[in-house]
SELUM-800678 format. One line per 2 residues: number of its first residue (from 1); their letters; for each residue x, y, z of N, C-alpha, C, O. Coordinates in steps of 0.02 Angstrom, whole numbers, plus 50000, padded with zeros to 5 digits. Each point is the difference from the previous one (the first is absolute). Example, Ala and Ser with C-alpha at 12.3 -4.5 7.8 and 13.67 -1.06 7.14 Angstrom:
REM residues 2
1> AS> 50660,49716,50390,49955,50059,50000,50045,50060,50000,50052,49999,50033 ~ 49930,50054,49931,50042,50059,50003,49961,50055,50037,50025,50055,50008
This chain:
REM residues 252
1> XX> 55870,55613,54566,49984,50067,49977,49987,50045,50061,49979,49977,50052 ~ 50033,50090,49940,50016,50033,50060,49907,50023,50009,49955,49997,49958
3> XX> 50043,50022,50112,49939,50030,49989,49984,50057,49967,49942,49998,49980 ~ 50080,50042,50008,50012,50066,49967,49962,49998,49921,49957,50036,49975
5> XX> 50080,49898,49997,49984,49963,49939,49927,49972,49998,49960,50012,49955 ~ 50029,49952,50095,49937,49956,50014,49925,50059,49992,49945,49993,49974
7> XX> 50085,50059,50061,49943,50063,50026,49977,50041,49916,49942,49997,49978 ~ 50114,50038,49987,49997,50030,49979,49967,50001,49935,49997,50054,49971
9> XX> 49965,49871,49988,49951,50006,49950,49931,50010,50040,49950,50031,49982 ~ 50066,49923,50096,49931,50019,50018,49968,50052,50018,49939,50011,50001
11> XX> 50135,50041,50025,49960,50059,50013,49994,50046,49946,49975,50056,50007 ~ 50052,49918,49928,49983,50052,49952,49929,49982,49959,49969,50035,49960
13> XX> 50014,49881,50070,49922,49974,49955,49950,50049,50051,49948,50023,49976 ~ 50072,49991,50093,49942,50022,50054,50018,50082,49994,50053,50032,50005
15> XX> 49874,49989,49980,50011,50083,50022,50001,50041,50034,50002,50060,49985 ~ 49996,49901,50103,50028,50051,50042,50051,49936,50058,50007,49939,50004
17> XX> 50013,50111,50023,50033,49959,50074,49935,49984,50044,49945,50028,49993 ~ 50073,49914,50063,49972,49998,50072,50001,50061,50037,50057,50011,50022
19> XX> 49898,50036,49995,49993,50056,50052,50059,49979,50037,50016,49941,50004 ~ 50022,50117,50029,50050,50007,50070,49953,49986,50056,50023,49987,50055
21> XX> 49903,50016,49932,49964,50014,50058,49994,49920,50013,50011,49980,50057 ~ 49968,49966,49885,49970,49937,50004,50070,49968,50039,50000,49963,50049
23> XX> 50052,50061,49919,50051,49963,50034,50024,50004,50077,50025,49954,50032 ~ 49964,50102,49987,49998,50043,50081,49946,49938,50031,50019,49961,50043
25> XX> 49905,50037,49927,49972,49977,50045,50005,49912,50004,49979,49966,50047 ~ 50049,50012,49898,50012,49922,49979,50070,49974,50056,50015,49942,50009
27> XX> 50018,50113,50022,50076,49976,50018,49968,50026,50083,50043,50005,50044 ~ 49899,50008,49970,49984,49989,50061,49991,49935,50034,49957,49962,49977
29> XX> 50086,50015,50086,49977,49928,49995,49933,49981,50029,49995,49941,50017 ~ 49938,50111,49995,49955,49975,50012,49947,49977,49919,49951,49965,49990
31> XX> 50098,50081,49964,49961,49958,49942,50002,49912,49971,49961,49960,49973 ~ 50112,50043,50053,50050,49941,49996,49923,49943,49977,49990,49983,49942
33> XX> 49976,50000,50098,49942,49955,49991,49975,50008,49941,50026,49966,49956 ~ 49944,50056,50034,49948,50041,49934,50037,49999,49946,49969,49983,49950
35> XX> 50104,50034,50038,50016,50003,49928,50019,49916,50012,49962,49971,49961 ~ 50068,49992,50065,50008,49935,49983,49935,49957,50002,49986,49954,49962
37> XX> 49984,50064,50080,49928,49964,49955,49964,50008,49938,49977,49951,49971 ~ 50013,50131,49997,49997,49993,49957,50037,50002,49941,49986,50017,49943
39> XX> 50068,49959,50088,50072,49997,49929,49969,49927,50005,49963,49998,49951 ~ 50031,49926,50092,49989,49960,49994,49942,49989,49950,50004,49960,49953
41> XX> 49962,50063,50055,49905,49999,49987,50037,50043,49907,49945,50012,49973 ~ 50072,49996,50011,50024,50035,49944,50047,49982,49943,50006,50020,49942
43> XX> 50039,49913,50114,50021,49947,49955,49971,49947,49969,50014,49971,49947 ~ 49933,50021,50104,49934,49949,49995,49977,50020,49919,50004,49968,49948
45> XX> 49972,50098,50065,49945,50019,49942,50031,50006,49946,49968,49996,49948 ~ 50134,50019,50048,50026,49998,49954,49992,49939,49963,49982,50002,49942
47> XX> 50032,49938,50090,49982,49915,49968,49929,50007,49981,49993,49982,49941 ~ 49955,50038,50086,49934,49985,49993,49990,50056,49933,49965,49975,49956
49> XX> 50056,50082,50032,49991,50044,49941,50039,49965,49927,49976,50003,49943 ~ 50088,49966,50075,50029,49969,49938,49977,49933,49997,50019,49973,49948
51> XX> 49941,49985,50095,49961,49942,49997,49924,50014,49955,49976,49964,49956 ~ 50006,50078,50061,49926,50042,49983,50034,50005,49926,50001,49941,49981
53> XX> 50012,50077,49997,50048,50001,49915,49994,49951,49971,49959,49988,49956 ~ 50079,49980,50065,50012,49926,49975,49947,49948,49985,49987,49959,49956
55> XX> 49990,50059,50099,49935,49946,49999,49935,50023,49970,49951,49963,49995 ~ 50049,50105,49983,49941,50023,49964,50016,50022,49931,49956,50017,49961
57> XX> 50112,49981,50023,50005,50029,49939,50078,49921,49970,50031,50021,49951 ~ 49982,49942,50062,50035,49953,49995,49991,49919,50003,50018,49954,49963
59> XX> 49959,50049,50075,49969,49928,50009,49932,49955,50030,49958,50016,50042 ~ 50048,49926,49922,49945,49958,50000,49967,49974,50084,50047,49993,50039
61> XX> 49902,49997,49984,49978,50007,50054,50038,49935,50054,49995,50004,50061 ~ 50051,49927,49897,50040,49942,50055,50053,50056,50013,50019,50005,50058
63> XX> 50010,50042,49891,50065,50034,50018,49966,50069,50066,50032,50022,50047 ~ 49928,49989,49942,49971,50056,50035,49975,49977,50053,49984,50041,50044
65> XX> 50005,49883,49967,50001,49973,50058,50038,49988,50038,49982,49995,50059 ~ 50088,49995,49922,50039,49977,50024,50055,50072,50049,50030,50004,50054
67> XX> 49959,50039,49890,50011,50072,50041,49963,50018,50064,50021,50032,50049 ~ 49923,49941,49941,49973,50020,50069,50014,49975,50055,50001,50029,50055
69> XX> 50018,49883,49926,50014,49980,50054,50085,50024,50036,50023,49998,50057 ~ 50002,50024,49880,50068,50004,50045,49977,50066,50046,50011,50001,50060
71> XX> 49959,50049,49911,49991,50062,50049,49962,49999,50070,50007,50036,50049 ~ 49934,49885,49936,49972,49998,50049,50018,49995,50090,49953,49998,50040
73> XX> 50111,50000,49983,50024,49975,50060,50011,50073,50010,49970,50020,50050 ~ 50064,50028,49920,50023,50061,50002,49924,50052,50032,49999,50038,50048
75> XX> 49952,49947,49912,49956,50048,49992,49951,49960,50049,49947,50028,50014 ~ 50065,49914,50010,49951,49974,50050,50025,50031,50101,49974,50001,50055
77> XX> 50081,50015,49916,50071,50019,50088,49976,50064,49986,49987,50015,50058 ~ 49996,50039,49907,49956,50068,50012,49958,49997,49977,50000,50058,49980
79> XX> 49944,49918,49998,49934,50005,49994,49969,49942,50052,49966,50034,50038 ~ 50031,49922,49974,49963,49961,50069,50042,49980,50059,49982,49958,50041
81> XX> 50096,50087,49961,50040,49970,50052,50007,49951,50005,49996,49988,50061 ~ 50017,49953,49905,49984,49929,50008,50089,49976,49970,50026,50000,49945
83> XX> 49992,49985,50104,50072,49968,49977,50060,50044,50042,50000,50056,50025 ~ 50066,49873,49969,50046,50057,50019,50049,50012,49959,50031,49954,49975
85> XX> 49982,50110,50013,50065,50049,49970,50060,49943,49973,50013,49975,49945 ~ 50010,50020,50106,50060,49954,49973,50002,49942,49976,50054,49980,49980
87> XX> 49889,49979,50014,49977,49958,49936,50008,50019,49928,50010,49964,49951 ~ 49981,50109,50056,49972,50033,49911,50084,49997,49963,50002,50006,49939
89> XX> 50054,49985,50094,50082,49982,49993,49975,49958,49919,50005,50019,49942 ~ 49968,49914,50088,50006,49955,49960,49924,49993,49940,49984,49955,49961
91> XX> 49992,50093,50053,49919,50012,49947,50014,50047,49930,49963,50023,49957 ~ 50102,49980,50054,49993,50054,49925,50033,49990,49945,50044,50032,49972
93> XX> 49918,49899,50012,50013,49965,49939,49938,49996,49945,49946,50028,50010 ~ 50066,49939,49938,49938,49992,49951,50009,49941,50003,50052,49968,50007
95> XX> 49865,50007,49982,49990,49911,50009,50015,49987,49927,50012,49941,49989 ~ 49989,50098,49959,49992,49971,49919,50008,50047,49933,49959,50045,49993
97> XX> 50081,49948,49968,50025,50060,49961,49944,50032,49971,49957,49959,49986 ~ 50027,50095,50001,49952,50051,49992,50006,50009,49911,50050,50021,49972
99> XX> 49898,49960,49999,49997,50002,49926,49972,50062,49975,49965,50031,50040 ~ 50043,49992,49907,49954,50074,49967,49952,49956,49966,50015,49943,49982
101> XX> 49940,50077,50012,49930,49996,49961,50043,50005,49910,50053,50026,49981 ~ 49903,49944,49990,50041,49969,49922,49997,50072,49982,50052,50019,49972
103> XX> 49885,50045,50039,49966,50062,49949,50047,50047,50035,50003,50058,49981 ~ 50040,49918,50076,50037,50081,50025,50062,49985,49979,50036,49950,50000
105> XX> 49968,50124,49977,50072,50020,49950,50047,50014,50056,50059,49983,49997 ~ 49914,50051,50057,50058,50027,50037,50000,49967,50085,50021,50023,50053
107> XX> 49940,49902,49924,49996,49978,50056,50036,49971,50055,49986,50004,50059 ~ 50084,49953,49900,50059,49987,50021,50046,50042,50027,50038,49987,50047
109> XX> 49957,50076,49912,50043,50035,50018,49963,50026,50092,50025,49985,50055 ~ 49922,50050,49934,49953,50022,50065,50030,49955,50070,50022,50024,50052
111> XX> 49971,49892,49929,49999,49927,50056,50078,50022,49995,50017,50011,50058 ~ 50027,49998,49908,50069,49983,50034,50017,50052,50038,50041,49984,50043
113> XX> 49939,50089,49956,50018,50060,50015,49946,50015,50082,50009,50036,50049 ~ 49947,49925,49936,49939,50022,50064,50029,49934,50061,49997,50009,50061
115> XX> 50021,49950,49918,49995,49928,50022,50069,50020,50043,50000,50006,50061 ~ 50047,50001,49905,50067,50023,50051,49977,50063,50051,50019,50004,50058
117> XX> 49944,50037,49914,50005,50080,50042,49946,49953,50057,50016,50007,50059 ~ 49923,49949,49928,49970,49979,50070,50058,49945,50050,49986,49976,50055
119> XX> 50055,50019,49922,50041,49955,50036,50052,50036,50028,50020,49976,50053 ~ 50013,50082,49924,50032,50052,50041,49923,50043,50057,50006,50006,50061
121> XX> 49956,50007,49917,49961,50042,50049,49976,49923,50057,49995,50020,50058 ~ 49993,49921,49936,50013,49970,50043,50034,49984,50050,49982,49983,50056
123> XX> 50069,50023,49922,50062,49980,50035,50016,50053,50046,50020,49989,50057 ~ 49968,50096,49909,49984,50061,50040,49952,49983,50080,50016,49987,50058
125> XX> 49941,50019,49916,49939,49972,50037,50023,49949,50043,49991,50026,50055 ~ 50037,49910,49959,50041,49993,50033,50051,50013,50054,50000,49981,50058
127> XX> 50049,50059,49907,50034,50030,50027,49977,50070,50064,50012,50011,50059 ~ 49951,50022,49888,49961,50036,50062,49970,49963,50052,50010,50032,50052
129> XX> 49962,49923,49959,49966,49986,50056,50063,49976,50037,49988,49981,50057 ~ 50055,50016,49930,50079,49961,50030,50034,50052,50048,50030,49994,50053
131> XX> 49947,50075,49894,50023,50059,50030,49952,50033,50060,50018,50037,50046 ~ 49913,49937,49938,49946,50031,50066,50007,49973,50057,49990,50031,50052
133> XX> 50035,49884,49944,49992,49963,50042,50067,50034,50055,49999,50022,50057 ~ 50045,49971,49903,50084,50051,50031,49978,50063,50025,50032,50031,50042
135> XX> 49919,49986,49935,50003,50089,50036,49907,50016,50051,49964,50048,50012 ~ 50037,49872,50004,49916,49975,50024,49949,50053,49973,49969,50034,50041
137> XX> 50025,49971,49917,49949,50044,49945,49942,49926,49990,50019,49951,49967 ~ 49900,50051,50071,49981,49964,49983,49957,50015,49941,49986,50059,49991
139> XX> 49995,49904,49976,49950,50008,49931,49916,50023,50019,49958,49975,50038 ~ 50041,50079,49921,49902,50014,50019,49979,50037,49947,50040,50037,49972
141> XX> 49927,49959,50018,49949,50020,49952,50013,50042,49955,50018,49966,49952 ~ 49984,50078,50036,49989,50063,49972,49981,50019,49937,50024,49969,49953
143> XX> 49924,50095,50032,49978,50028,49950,50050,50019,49952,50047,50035,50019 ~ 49948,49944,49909,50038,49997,49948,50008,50100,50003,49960,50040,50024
145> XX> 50129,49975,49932,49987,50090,50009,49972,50030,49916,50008,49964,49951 ~ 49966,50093,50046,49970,50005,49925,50060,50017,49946,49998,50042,49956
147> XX> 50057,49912,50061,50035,50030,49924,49971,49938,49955,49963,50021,49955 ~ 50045,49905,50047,49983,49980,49954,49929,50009,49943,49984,50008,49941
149> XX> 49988,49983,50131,49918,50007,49955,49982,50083,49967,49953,50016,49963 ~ 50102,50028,50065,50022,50055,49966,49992,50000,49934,49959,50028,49964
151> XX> 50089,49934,50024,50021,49964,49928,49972,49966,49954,49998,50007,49939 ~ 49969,49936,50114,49956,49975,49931,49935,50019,49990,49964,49972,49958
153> XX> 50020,50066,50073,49928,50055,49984,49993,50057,49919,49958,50033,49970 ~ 50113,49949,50025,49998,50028,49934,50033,49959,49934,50035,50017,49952
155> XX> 49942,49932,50067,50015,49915,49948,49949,50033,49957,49962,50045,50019 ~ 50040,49928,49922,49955,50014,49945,49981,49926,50014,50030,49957,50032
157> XX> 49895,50040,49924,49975,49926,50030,49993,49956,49936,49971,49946,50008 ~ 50051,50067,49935,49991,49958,49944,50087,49986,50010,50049,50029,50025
159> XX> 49933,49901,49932,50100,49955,49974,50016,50028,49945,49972,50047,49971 ~ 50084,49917,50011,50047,50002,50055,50026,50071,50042,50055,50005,50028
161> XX> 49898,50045,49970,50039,50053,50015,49981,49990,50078,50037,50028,50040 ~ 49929,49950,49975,49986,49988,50089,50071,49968,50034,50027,50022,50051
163> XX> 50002,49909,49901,50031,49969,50027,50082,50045,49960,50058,49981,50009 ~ 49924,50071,49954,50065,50021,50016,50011,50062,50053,50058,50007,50020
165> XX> 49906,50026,49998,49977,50050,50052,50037,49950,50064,50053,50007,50031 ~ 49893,49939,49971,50043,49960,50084,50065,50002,49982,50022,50057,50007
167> XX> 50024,49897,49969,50068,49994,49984,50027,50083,50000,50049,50013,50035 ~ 49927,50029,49936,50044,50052,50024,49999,50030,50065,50052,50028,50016
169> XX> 49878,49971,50042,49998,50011,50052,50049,49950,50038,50046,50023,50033 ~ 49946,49919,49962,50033,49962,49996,50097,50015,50026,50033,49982,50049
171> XX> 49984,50060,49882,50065,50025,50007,49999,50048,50047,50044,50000,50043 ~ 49908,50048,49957,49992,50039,50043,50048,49989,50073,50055,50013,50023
173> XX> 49866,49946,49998,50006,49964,50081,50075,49956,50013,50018,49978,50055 ~ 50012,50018,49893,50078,49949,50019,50034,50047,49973,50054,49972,49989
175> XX> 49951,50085,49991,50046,50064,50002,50003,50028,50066,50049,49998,50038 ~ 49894,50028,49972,49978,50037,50082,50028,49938,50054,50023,50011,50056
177> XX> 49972,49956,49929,50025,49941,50056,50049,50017,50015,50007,50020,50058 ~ 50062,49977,49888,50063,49981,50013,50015,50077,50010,50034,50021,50048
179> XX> 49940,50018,49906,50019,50059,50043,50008,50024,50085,50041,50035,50031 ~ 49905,49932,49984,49958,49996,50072,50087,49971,50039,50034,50034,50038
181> XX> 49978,49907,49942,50036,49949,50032,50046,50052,50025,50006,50021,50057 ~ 50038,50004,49866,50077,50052,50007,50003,50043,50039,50052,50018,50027
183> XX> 49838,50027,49990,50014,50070,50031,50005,49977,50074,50024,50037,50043 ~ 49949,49886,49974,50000,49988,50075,50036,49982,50029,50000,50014,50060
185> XX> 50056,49943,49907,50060,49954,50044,50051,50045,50022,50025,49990,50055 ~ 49996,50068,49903,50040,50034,50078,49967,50018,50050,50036,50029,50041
187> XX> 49906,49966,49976,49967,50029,50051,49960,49961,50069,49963,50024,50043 ~ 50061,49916,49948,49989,49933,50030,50051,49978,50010,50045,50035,49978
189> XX> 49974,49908,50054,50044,49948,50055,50020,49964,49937,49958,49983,49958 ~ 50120,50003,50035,50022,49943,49958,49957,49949,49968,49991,49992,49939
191> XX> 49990,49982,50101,49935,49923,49994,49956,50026,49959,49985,49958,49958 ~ 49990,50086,50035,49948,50008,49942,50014,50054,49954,49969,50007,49947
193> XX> 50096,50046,50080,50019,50032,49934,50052,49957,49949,50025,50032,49954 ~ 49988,49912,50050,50043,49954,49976,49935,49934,49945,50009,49970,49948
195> XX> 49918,50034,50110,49958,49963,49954,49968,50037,49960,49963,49973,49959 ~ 50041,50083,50043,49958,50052,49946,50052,50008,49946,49981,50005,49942
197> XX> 50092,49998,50074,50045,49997,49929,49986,49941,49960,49981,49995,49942 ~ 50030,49971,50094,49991,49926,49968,49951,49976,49956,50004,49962,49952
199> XX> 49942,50070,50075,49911,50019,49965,50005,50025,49928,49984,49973,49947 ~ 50047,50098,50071,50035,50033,49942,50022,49980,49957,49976,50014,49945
201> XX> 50091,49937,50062,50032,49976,49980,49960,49940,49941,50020,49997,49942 ~ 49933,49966,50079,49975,49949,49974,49896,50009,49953,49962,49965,49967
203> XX> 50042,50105,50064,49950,50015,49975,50000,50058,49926,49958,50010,49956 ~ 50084,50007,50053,50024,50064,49960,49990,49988,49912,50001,50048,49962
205> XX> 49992,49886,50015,49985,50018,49934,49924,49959,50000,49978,49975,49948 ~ 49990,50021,50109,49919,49980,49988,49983,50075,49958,49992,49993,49939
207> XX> 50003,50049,50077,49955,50055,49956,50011,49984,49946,49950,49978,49974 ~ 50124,50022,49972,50020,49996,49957,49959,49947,49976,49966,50019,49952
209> XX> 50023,49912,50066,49963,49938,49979,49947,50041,49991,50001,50021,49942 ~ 49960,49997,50084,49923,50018,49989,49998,50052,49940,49952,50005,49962
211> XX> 50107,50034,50034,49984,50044,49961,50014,49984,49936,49976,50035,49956 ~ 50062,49911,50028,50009,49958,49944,49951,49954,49974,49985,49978,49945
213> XX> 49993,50013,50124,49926,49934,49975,49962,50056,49951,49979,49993,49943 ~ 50020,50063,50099,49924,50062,49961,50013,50016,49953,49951,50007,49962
215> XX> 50116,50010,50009,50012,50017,49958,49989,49939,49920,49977,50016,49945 ~ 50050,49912,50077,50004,49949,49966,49923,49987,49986,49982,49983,49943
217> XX> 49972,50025,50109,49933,49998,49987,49968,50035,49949,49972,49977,49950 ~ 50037,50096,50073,49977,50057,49963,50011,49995,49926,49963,50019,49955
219> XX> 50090,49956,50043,50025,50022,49921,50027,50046,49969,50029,50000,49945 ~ 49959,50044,50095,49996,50079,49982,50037,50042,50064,50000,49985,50060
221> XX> 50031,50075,49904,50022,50063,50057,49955,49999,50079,49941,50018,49997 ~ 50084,49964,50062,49940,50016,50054,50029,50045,50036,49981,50008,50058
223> XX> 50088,50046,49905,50000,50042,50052,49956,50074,50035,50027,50034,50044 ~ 49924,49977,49935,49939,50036,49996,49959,49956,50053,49970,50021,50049
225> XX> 50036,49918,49931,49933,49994,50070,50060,49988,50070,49981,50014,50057 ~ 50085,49961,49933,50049,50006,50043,50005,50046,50036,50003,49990,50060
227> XX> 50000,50072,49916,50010,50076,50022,49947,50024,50045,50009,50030,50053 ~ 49911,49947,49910,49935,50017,50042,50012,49980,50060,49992,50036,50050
229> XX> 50042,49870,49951,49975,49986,50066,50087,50028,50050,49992,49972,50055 ~ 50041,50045,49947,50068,50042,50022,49960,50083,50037,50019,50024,50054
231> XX> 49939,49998,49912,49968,50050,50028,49945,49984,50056,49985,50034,50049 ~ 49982,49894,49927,49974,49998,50058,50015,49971,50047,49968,50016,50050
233> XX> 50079,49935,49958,50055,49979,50044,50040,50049,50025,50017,49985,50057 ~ 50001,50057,49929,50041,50084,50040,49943,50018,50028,50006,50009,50061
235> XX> 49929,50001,49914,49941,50025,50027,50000,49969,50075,50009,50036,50049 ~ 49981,49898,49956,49993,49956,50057,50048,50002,50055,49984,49995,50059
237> XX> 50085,50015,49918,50051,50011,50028,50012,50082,50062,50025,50018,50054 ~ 49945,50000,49898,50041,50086,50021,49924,50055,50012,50000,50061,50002
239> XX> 49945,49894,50005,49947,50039,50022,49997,49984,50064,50041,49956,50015 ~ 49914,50069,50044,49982,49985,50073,49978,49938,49998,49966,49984,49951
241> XX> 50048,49962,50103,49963,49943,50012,49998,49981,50084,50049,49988,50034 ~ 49875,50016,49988,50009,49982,50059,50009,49944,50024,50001,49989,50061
243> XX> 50008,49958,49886,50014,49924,50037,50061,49982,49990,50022,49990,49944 ~ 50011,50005,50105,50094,49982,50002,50005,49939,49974,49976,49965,50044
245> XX> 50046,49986,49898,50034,49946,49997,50063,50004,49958,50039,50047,50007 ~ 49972,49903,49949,50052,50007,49954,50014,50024,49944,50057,50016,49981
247> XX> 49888,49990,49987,49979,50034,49956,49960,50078,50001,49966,50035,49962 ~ 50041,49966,50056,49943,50066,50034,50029,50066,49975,50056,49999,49975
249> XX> 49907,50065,50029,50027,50054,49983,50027,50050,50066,50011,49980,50057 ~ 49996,50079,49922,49991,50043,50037,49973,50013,50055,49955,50040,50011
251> XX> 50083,49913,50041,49968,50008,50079,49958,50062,50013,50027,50049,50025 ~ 49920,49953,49962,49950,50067,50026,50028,50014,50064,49976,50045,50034
């Protein structure tokens, strides 16, 4: 499928473009560092947000154990530095098939749809550090940027409408992604405008999953609370933001 094809539900689910400005300052190569660290740090949280699902609203605490351990090697190489990178090749497997709890209706469906999308954002995660190591980008720290917690600051806090609020932010953050990918790769070196298609390419109907889980959840019409959070996602997007990462707004 052409990209043209790939782009065009997502940019009609998102209500604005990436600033000309975010892209000017993203295709500087002294940012070069900063957006691939936190594109890395972002694939992470993508597995860890559709893991967080699963395991709180899907399954029993051996299956919810067993999730942790596969994430644990991933999330131990940026949170205590402890390990090396090219080990994690062969860590992104599951030790044991992941069951739904007998009382969840939409639990199977959640584990087969979350369970693949953490095994593509793995394999991401991966790959990026493949790409830092190629362009000596070393790994450090950095302060998360405020679009997500943007977002879920306006979760309603009772169920299921909490857990359909995430799943649609959810779509959100893997719309803005792939958008992200399309507006950057002409503007970069083969080698990574070729891994950001590819990104594209393989990420492009995650929103769609999430937005089907919410909907299958809900029961009911959610394009009203869909729409709310589209305004505040353009909000995040296309207002001033003084912290540059991948997500970020409006370079102040």
């Amino acid at each position: 499928m052409s990209i043209e094809k790939l782009l065009a539900p997502i940019n009609a689910f998102l209500q604005c473009e990436t600033p000309s400005a975010w892209i000017e300052k993203a295709k500087q190569h002294e940012n070069l560092a900063i957006i691939l660290i936190d594109h890395l740090i972002c694939e992470l949280k993508a597995a860890q947000s559709a893991m967080f699902l699963i395991r709180k609203y899907a399954v029993d605490k051996e299956s919810g154990d067993a999730l942790l351990a596969w994430l644990k090697p991933f999330e131990t190489l940026i949170y205590k530095r402890e390990g090396d990178w090219r080990d994690l090749v062969n860590q992104n497997k599951l030790s044991k098939n992941i069951m739904p709890k007998s009382d969840s209706p939409y639990g199977q469906d959640l584990i087969d749809k979350m369970v693949l999308l953490i095994k593509e954002e793995l394999h991401h995660f991966y790959q990026v550090l493949e790409i830092m190591d190629e362009y000596g980008v070393e790994y450090k720290s950095i302060t998360p940027c405020r679009y997500a917690k943007g977002m879920l600051r306006h979760v309603k806090t009772f169920e299921p409408d909490a857990m359909i609020d995430k799943l649609i932010i959810g779509a959100y953050i893997e719309a803005r992604s792939c958008e992200r990918f399309a507006k950057l790769a002409p503007h970069v070196d083969k080698r990574l405008g070729d891994f950001y298609i590819s990104l594209l390419r393989s990420e492009a109907r995650h929103y769609q999953d999430y937005l089907t889980l919410a909907e299958e959840i809900a029961g009911h019409d959610i394009s009203e609370r869909v729409s709310y959070f589209a305004k505040v996602e353009a909000e995040l997007i296309s207002s001033p933001d003084c912290d540059f990462k991948f997500h970020s707004g409006l370079p102040a």
